[in-house]
N, C-alpha and C positions, 0 to 999 in steps of 0.2 A: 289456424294454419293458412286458410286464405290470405289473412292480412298480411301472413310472414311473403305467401307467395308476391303478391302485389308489392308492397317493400322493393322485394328485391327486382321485380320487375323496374321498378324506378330506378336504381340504386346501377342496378348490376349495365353497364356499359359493355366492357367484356372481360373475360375470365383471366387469368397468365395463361398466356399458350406458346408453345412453339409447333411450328409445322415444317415438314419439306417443303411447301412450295409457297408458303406466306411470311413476310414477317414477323417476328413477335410482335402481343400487343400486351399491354397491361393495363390494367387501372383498380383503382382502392375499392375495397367493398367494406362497407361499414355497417355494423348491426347492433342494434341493442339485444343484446345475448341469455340476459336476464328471462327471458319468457320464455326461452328455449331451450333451456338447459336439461338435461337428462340423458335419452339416447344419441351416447358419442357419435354415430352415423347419421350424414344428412337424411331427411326422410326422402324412401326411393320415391316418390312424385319428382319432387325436387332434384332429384339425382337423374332421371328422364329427362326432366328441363335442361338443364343445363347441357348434357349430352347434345340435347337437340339443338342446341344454341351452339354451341363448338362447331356440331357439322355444316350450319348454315355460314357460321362465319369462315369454317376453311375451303368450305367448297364456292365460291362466287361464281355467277350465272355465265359470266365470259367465258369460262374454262369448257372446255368437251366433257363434261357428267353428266353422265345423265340420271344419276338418280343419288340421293344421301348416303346412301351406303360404298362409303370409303375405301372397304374391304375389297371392292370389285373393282377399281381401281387403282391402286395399292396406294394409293395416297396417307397420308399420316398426318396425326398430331398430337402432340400433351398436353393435358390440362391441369393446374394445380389453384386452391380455392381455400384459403382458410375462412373459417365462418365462426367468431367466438362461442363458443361452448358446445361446439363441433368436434371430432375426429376432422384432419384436413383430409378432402376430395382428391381425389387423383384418378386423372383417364388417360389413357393411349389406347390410340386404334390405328388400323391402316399397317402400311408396310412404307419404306422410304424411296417407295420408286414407282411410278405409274405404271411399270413391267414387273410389281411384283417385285419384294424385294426383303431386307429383315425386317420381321416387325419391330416397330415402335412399342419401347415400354416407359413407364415413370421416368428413367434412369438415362434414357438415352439425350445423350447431347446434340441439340441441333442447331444451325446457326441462328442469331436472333437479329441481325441486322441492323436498322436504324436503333433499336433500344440502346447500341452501344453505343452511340452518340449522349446518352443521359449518363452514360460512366464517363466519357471523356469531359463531359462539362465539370462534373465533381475534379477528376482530376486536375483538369485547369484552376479550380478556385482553391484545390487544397494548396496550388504551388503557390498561389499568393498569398494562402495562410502563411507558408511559411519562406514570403520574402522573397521569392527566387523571382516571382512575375508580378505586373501588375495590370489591372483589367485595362489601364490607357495605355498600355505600352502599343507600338503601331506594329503591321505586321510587315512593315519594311525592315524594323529592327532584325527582324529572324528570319527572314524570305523577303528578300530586294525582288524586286522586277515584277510583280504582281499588278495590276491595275489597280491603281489607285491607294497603292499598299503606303503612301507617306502618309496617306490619314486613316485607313483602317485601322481600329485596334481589337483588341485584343476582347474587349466588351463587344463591337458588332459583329465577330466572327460566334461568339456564342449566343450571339440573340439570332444570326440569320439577317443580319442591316447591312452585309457589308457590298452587297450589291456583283458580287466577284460571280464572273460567270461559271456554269453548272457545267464540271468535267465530266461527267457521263452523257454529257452531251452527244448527238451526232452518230458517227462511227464507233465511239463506246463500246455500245453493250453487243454492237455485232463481233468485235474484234472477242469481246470479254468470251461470249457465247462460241462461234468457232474454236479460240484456244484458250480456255478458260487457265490452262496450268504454263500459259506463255509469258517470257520473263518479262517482268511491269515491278516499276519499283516508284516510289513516292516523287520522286525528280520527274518520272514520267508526269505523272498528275501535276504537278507542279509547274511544266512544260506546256500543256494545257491550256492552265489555268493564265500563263502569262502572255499565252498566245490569244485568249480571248478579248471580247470586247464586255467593259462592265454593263449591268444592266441597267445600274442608277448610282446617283452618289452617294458615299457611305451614308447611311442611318436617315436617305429620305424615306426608305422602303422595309418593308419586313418580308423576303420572298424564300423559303427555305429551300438549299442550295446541300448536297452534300460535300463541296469545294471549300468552305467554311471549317469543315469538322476534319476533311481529309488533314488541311494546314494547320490546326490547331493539335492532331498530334504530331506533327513535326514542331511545333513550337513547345509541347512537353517535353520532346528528346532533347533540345536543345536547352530547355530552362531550369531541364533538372541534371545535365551535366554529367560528371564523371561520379560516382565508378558505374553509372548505369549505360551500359553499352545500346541498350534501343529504348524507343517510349517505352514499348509493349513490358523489357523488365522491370521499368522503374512503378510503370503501371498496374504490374500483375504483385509486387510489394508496397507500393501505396495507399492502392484501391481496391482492389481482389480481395487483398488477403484480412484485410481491416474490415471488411464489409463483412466477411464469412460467407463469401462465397466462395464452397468445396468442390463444387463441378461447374465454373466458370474459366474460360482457358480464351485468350489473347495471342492467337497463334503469330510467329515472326514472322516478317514481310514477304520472305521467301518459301518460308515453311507452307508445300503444300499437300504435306500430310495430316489427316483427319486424325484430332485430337483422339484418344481415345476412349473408348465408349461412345463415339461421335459418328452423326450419319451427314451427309452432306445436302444435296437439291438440287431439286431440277427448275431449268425457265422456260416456261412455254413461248413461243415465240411465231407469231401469225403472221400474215402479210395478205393485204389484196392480191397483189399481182408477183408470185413465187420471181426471185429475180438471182441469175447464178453467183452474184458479188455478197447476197448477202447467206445466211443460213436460212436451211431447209424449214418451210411452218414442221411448230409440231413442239414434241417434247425434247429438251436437249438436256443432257445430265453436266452440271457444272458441280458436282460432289465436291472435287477436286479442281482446287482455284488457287492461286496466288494470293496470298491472304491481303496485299498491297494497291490491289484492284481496291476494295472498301475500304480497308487501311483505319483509321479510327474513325472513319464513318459508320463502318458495318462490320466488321472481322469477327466480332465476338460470338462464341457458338455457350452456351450454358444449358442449364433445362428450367424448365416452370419452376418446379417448386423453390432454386437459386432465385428467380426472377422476384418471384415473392419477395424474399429475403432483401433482394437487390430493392423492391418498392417500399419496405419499411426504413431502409436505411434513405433511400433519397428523398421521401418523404419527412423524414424527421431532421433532416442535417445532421446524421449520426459523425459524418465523417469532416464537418465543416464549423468554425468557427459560427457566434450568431451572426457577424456582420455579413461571412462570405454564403452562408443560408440567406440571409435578405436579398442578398446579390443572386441568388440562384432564382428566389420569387418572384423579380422582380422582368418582366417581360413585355415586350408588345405584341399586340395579334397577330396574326399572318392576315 
């Protein structure tokens, strides 16, 4: 059992999780299963570990905690872990508010952030499975007026080349923070975006921007056409529902009611020098937000064990031709 432990000490990067005040993270756990086969329950050593590894990765030393136990400041998160010839692991602890608030269970949906930027890429390469786009098309073709958008295309916006300045830039997340449920719609970002300065020329750089992904789901709304009235329907029947993701939800750009069974989050927000223009340090509840603020960079709320689900499938190109899986593989460093 040592050896299993060590293994996975190698192996294990981090768990599926979602949290109220973190991103989601994912990544693969692979085992050879054969040696461990019997009792369906990870052995509780194991099941401590990983407990323990949850609460260091959702508590980071920046934040005001002061101790691992989550419970005491209502903090939350879920965990889910398949292990072959396991029962799959499942944790929640915490509550979804630093004041105390519902608790977090298996079930609960939380938002997952950046990870939905790895659905909208799928998305993008399924449309050019089938014809509607293609990775050279430029992003002047679908959105004029961008920096440098006559030679962007459609391949640097999902690698992160395309050099387009970063819309949550600046005044952003104070505005976002203050009125998190204040009307912002994709044109806004878009407005932004062409109001900046780029940072480099298409494809000399690799610098990840979430202004790349915002425009790449307005270039699915517009490449997948009629009868899909926004990305998010043609997205939530292309990609969602093909994937077999049950508790995965793509809320519309206006929609800033909490899917349900859904908790929302808080952003902590500090400052040297407290200043009356910006918001107060401290905890601020963005629950409730405009889901067009993140927009197909981050909108997506699901749970762990979806997440899983969602890592099988984007791992294997379940939903992609083999050419547009090689097109998915194929990447440069940051």
């Amino acid at each position: 059992m040592q050896k299993f432990y060590r293994h996975i000490h190698r192996r294990l990067v981090s768990v599926m999780a979602c949290s109220t005040i973190a991103s989601s993270v994912a990544s693969s756990v692979a085992f050879d299963a054969a040696a461990f086969a019997g009792d369906p329950s990870l052995p509780l050593a194991l099941q401590r570990q990983l407990t323990r590894i949850a609460n260091q990765m959702i508590a980071p030393v920046d934040l005001p905690i002061a101790s691992n136990d989550l419970s005491h400041h209502g903090l939350g998160y879920s965990v889910y872990l398949e292990v072959p010839g396991y029962a799959p692991f499942e944790l929640a602890r915490g509550t979804t508010s630093p004041k105390g608030g519902v608790p977090i269970t298996p079930n609960t949906r939380l938002r997952v952030g950046s990870v939905t930027k790895t659905m909208t890429a799928v998305g993008v390469l399924k449309l050019v499975d089938q014809g509607r786009l293609s990775l050279d098309d430029t992003l002047d073709e679908f959105v004029p007026g961008c920096p440098n958008g006559a030679t962007i295309t459609v391949r640097d916006l999902l690698g992160m080349s395309s050099g387009l300045p970063e819309y949550t830039d600046g005044d952003f997340v104070v505005a976002w923070i203050a009125e998190p449920t204040a009307p912002y719609t994709i044109e806004d970002t878009i407005a932004r975006i062409q109001a900046g300065k780029p940072m480099f020329e298409p494809g000399a750089e690799v610098v990840y921007t979430n202004s790349n992904y915002a425009l790449l789901g307005e270039i699915i709304e517009i490449a997948a056409g009629a009868p899909w009235a926004s990305w998010e329907q043609w997205f939530t029947a292309q990609v969602i529902v093909p994937a077999g993701l049950t508790s995965t939800v793509i809320p519309e750009g206006q929609d800033i009611a909490l899917p349900a069974g859904a908790q929302g989050g808080w952003y902590y927000f500090d400052l040297d020098e407290p200043s009356k223009e910006w918001p107060a340090p401290g905890w601020h509840d963005v629950s409730l937000q405009t889901p067009a603020y993140p927009s197909a960079a981050g909108c997506a709320f699901s749970t762990a064990s979806d997440l899983a689900q969602w890592l099988d499938v984007l791992t294997t190109g379940a939903l992609l031709s083999p050419e547009m899986f090689a097109e998915q593989l194929t990447f440069r460093p940051f």
